[in-house]
C-alpha positions in Angstrom: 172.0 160.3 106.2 168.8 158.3 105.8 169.2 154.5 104.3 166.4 153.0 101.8 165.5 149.9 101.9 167.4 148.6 99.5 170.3 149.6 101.3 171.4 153.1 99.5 172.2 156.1 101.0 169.0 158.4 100.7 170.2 162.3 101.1 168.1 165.6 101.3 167.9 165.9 97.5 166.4 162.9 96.2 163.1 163.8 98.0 162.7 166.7 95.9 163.3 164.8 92.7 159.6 163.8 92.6 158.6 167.9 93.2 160.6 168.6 90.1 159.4 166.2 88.1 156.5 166.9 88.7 157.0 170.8 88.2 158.3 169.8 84.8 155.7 167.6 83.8 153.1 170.7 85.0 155.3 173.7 82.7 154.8 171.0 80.0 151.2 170.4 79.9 150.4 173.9 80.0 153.1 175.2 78.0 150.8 172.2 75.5 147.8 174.0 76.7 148.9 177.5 75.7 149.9 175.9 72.0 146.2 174.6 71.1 144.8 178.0 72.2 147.2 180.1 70.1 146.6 177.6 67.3 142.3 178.0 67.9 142.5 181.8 67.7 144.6 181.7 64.9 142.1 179.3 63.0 139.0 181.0 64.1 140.7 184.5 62.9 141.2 183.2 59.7 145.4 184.0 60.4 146.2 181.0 59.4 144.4 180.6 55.9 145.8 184.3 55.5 149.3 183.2 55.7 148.8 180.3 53.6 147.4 182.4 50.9 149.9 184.7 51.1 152.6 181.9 50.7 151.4 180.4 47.6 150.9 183.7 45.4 151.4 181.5 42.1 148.7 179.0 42.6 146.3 181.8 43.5 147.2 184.2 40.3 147.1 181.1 37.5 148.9 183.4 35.4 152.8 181.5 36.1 152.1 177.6 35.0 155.8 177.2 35.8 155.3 178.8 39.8 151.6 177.0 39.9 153.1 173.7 39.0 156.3 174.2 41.6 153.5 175.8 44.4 151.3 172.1 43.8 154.7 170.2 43.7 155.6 171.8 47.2 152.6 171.1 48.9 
């Protein structure tokens, strides 16, 4: 068993804690990187604006007043 210097008892598994921090921090930042670049394609597609049209039928038709004013209310 290998003492630190502040006098704790240092075992073979807190050298690895840095390695899987560090791991996690890694998964992290690319799991964020993977995000952004499912959210550009889906912008530059035009996905996006599809599905957003296709959510707010009422505001798009103008023929329900009562669903256009509930579709402006939820946005």
């Amino acid at each position: 068993m290998v003492h630190g210097a502040d006098g704790t008892a240092r075992g073979r598994w807190s050298r690895g804690q840095g390695t899987l921090e560090y791991a996690l921090v890694l998964f992290a930042f690319i799991a964020s990187i993977m995000s952004l670049g499912l959210i550009w394609h889906g912008v530059r597609d035009g996905a996006l604006l599809r599905q957003a049209v296709r959510s707010a039928p009422h505001a798009l038709s103008g023929t329900d007043p009562v669903g256009s004013s509930k579709d402006l209310l939820l946005f």
